[in-house]
N, C-alpha and C positions, 0 to 999 in steps of 0.2 A: 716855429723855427727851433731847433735843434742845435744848441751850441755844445762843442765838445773844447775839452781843454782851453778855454777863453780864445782862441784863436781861430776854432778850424767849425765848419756848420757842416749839417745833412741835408743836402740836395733832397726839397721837396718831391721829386720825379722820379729819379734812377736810386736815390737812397745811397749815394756812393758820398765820400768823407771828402771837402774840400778846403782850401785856407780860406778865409773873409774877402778876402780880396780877390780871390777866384771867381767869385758869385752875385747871384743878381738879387734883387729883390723884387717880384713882380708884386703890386699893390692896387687894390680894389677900389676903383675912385669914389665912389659910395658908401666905403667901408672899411674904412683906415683897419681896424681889426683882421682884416683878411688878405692875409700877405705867405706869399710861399717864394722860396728862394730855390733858385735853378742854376744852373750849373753852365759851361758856354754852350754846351750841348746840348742838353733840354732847354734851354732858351733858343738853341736854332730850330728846334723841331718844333717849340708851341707856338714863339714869338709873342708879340704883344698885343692880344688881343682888344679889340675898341671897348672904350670905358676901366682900363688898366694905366695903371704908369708904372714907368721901371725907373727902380734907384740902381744903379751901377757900385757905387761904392756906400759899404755898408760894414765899414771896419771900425766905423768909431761905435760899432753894437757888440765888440768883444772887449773880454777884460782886462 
């Protein structure tokens, strides 16, 4: 994960600049270390695939 200016992250998918609160965080159930953050748009195109969970809000991760 890519945080810029404590507030804003880079969209693991499209690479485009979002606020924290804009974004997802999809996470690896297997593997808490393998997490990428998507954006509402590349969340509508990968979705959630089985064996993933999604955290919705992921604001208290900026500074």
């Amino acid at each position: 994960m890519k945080i810029v200016d404590g507030d804003k992250v880079v969209c693991d998918r499209c690479e485009s600049v979002f606020l924290l609160a804009d974004v997802s965080l999809l996470e690896k159930e297997t593997n808490r270390n393998y997490e990428k953050v998507l954006c509402d748009d590349c969340l509508g195109a990968v979705g959630v695939p089985r064996g993933y969970t999604l955290r919705r809000d992921i604001t208290h991760l900026g500074q």
